[in-house]
N, C-alpha and C positions, 0 to 999 in steps of 0.2 A: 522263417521269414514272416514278419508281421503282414495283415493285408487289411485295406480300408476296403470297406465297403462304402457305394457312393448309388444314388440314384434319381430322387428329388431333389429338384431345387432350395427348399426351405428347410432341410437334414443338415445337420453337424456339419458333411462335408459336400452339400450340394453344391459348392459352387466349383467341385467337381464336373458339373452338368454338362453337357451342350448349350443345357433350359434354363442355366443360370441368367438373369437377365445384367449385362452387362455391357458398354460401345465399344466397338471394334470397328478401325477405323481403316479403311484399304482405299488408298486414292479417292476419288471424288465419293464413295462411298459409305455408311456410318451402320452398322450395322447394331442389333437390339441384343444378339445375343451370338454367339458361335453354329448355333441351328438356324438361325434367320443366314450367318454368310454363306454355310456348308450347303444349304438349298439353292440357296442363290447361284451358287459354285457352281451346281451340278445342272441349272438351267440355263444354261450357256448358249444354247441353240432356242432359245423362250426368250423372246426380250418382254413381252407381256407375263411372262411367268416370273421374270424378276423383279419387274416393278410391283407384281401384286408381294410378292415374298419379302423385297424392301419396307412395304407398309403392312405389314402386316403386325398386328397386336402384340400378336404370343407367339413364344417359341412354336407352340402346338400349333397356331395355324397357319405358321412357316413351313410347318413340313407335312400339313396334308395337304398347301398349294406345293411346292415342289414333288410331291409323289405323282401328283397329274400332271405338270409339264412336260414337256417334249425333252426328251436325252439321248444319247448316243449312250446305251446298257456298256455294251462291250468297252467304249472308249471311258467311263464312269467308271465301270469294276477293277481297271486295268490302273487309275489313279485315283481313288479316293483316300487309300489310304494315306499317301503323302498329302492331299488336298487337306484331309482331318489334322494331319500334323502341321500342316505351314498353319493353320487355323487356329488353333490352338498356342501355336508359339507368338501368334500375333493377341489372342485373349490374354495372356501370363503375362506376355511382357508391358505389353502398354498400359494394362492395368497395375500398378506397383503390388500396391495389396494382396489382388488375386496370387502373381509370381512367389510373393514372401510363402503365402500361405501355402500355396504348390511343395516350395520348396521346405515348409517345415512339414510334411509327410514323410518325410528323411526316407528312407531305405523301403515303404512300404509298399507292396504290392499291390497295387490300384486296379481295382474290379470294380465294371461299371455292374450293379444287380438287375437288372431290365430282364423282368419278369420272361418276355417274348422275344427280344434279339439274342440270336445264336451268336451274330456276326460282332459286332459292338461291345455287348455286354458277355460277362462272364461267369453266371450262378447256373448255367441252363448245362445240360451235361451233354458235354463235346462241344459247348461254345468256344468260341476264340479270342473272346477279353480285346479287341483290337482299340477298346477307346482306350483302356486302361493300359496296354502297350502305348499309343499313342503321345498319352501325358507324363509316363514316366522317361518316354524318350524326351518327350520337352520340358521335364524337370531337370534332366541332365544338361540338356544344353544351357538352363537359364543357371545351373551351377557352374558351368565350363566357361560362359561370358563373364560370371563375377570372378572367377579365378586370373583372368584377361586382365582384369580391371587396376 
């Protein structure tokens, strides 16, 4: 099996990323990138945490205000990974372009390289690739709705 490699935003297939900057749009909401709504997501008990994360610039400093905000650990580790997927199927699909481009990765093994996450990313040894699980679970479903269609 073929595998991409993915990790910056401005690489071949960065907009693989979290950091890709891209709107993502959830109810009253408009989010900069998938790492600006995934912090967001995650300070659910911060209403001050979410609104500095809403304005915030950059992906990057989207998610070192959510690493300070107030969470519930156990009720966060217990769903983020579905949170990372509903997230992601909302970046693919309202974006046209991004989904095409998802979906011409065809069959590949999608490994996020992130040098320091074990959890997320998948070059580190005994990491668990979970972004790259992630978007190939929402590469199939964005193939499974054009076969609907």
């Amino acid at each position: 099996m073929n595998e991409i490699l993915f990790y910056r935003p401005d690489e071949e297939y960065g907009f693989l990323s979290n950091f890709y900057l891209c709107r993502i749009v959830d109810k009253d909401n408009v989010f900069a990138s998938a790492e600006h709504y995934f912090q967001w997501a995650k300070a659910v008990n911060d209403p001050q945490g979410r609104l500095a994360i809403l304005n915030a610039l950059t992906p990057t400093e989207a998610k070192r205000i959510g690493r300070n905000c107030v969470y519930d650990v156990d009720l966060w580790d217990s769903c983020k990974d579905c949170v990372m997927t509903a997230i992601l199927y909302e970046k693919f699909s309202q974006n046209e372009d991004l989904g095409l481009k998802l979906m011409g990765t065809g069959n590949a093994q999608l490994v996020e390289a992130a040098p320091y996450d074990s959890y997320w990313g998948g070059t580190i040894p005994g990491s668990q690739n979970k972004l790259g699980e992630a978007l190939e679970h929402v590469r199939n479903d964005l193939r499974a709705s054009l076969v609907r269609l």
